[in-house]
N, C-alpha and C positions, 0 to 999 in steps of 0.2 A: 479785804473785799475783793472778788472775783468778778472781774466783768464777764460775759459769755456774750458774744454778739453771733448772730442764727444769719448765715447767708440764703437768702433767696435765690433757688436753682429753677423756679418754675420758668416754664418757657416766656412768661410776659415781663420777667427780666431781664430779658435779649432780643432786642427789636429786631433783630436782624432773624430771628429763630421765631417768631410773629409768624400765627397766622398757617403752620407748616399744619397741624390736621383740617384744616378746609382744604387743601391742594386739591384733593379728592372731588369735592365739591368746587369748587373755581373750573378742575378741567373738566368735569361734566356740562357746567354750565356753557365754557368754549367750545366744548364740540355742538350742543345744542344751538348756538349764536350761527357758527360757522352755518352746519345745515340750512339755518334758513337764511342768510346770506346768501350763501350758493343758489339755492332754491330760488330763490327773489331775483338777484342776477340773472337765470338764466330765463325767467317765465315773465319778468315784468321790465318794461318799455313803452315807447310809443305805441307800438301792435302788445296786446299781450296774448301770451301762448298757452293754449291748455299740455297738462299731462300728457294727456292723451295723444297730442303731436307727435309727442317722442317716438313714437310705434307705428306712428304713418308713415311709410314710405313716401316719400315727392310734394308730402306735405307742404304751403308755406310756410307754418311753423315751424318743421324739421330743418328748413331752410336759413330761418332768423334764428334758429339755437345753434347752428355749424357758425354763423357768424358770433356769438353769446358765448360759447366755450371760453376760446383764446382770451376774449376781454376777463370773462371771470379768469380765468386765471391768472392772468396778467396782474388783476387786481391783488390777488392772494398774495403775489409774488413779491409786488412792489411796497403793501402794506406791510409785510411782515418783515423785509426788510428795513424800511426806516422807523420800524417800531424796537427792533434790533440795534441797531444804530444808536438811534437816539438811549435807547436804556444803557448801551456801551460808553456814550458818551458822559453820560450824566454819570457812570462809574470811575471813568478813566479822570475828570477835570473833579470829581464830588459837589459838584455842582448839580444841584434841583432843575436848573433851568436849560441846562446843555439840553442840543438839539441840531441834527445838521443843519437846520434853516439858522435858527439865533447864531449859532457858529459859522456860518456865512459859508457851508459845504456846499449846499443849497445854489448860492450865489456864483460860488465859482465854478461849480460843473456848468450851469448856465451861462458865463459869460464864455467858457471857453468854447461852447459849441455853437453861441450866436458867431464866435469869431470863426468858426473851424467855416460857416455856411457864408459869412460875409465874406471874409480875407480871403479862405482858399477855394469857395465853392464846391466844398464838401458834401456830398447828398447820399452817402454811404451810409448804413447803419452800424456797423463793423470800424468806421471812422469814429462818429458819432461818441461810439462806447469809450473807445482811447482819449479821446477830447476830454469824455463828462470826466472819466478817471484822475486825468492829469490837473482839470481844476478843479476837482474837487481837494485831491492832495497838497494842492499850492497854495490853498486857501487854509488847510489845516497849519503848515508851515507856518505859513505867515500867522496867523492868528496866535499860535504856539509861539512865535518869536517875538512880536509886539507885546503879547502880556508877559513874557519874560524882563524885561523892561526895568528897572529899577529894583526897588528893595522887595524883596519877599518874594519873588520868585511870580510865576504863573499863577499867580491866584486863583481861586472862582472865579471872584468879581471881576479880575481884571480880564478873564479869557470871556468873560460874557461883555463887557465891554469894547476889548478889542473885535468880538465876532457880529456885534452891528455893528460898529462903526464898521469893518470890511463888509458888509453885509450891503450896506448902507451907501458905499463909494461905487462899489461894483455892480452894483444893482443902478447906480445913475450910469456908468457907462453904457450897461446895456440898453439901460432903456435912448442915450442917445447913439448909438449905432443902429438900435430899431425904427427911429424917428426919419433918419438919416440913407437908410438901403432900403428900399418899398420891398425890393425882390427878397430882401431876407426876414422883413415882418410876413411878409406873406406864409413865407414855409414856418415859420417858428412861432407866431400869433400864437394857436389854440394850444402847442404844443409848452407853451410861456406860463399857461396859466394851470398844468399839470389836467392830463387826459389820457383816459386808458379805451378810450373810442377807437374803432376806425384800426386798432390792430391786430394783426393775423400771426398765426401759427412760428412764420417765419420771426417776428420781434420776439415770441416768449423762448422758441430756442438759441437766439441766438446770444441773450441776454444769460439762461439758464445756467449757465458753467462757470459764471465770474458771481452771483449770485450764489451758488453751491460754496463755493471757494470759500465768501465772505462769512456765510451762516457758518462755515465752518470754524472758522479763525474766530469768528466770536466767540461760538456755544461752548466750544474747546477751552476759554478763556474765561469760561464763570465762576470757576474757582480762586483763579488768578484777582479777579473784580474785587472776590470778596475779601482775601487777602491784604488789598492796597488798600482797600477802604480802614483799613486799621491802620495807616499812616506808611510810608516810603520807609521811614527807619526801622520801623516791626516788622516791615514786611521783607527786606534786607536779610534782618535778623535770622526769620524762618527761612531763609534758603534762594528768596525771590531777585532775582536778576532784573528791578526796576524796569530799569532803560529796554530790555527788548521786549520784556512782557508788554510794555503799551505800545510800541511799535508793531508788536504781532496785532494786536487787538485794534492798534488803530489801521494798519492796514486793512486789513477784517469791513472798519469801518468805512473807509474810502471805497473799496470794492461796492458794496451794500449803497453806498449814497451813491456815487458818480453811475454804476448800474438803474439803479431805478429811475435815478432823475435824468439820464441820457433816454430812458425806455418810455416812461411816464409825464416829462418835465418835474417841474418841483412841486413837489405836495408834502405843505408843510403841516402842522400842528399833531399829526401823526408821531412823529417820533418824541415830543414835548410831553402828550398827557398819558397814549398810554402806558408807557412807564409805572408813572404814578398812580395810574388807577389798579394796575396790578400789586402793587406795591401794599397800596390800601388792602387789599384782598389778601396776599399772602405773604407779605412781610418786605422784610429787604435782601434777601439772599440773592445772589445772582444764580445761581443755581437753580430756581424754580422764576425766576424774576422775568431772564433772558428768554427761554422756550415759550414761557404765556404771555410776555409780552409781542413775539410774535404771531402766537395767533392770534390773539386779538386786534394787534396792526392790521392783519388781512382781514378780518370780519368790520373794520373799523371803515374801510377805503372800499370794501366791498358795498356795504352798507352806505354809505355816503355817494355812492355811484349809481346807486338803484334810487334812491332820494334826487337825488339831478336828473334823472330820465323822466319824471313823473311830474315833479313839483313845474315844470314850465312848458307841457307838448304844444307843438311836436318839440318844440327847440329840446336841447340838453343843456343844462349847466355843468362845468368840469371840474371833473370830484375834485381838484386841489382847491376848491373854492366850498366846493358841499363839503369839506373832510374839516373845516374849520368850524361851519354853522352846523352841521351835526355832533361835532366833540366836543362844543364846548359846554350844551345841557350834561351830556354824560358825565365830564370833567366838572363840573358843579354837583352834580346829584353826587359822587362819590367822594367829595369833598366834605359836602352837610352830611356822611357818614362816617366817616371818619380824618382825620386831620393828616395832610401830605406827608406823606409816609417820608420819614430821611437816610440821608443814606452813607 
């Protein structure tokens, strides 16, 4: 007797190969999301502003969109970074749940520039950036050598673990250093709770070249993501030099976090779900994963910023606060369509 077993080559026998003829369809949908993000950004706030502004000379409107630009933008910038980030993360640890905030990136760019304001009297933006960068790296460190720790190496579990508990330690010291220097709750308050408010031309370039750097080291590194995801010894095998490819990509990563969250403060839940909702949509390649998961990061924080202007006038609430209460309907609805995509 002959057996004959028939392998299955169609595409829905490779999760990772999921989902690749919608791309088409996913990127049209993103640029459509973006436009009216953009568009909402700049016409809707406290005052809202007609089209027709745009074409008025001396206008007030023309006035409140010169201020409206830099913010959108800003928005774009920082969304699409730790939407980046986060999906680097979740490749580099194979962990669903990595995220710079759960991994206490988050935390440490934060506690290093409540110190940079407290201890040195640091009011520099140019400071500021070298601060978020160095804790946000020292926290990767640490996190990476704490769940190194015993048997079996760096786990998931264990690097999600060790990234609240630092998440969790560090996050008490700042809040008593905040408790503790009036003069440094003062400057860092709104700035604590992630806001793309209130900043001009001067924050988006000055942040823009360490930003470029990172999306670079990442986007560069999508190939490399999908490589590792087939295990450290396969990927050995094919040619991959482990140890510097996650060093490239996790620098990549630190840039991308300590950037945003020095420009922005911390704005978490962003880099956690959209990942996974792109995921949903077009499979698990980093190759298509990485690019759409940062536009949607910027349509995500954009959109959650225009939600805070409106939802409590005049006041604003600050999009690291709307970016949570707006993600997380999305993150469910995409969820009851399909199941968390893995990776």
């Amino acid at each position: 007797m002959t057996l004959t077993t028939t392998l299955d080559r169609t595409p829905a026998a490779d999760p990772r190969g999921r989902g690749r003829s919608s791309v088409p369809r996913v990127a049209l949908l993103l640029v459509g999301v973006l436009l009216v993000a953009v568009v909402a950004s700049m016409l809707i706030g406290a005052k809202l502003v007609s089209p027709l502004d745009l074409w008025r000379e001396g206008s007030v409107g023309q006035g409140i969109l010169e201020t409206r630009i830099p913010r959108t933008v800003l928005g774009l910038l920082a969304g699409a970074a730790l939407a980046l980030a986060g999906a680097c993360l979740q490749g580099l640890t194979r962990n669903p749940l990595a995220d710079p905030g759960l991994l206490g990136l988050n935390s440490g760019a934060t506690f290093a520039m409540v110190l940079a304001v407290s201890v040195f009297g640091i009011g520099s933006l140019n400071a500021y950036l070298w601060f978020g960068f160095a804790g946000a790296a020292i926290a990767a460190v640490l996190v990476h050598t704490v769940a190194s720790f015993g048997s079996g190496g760096a786990t998931p579990a264990k690097l999600v673990l060790a990234g609240a508990a630092l998440a969790a330690g560090v996050s008490s010291w700042t809040t008593a250093v905040l408790l503790t220097d009036k003069a440094t709750f003062d400057v860092i308050r709104l700035w604590q709770v992630g806001t793309i408010g209130g900043r001009g031309w001067d924050i988006v370039v000055t942040g823009l070249p360490f930003l470029a750097v990172g999306a670079l080291l990442t986007l560069v590194g999508a190939r490399t993501l999908d490589t590792l995801a087939l295990g450290d010894d396969l990927a050995r095998g094919l040619g991959r030099r482990t140890g510097i490819d996650r060093a490239v990509i996790g620098l990549g990563v630190v840039l991308l976090t300590g950037t945003a969250t020095a420009l922005c403060g911390p704005i978490g839940f962003v880099g956690l779900i959209v990942p996974h909702m792109v995921r949903v949509m077009v499979g698990s390649a980093y190759t298509r994963v990485l690019p759409l998961s940062a536009g949607f990061g910027a349509a995500l924080t954009l959109l959650a910023d225009v939600v805070g202007r409106v939802i409590w006038p005049p006041s604003e609430i600050q999009v690291g606060v709307m970016a949570a209460v707006v993600g997380v309907p999305v993150f469910v609805f995409f969820l009851r369509r399909g199941r968390m995509a893995g990776l």
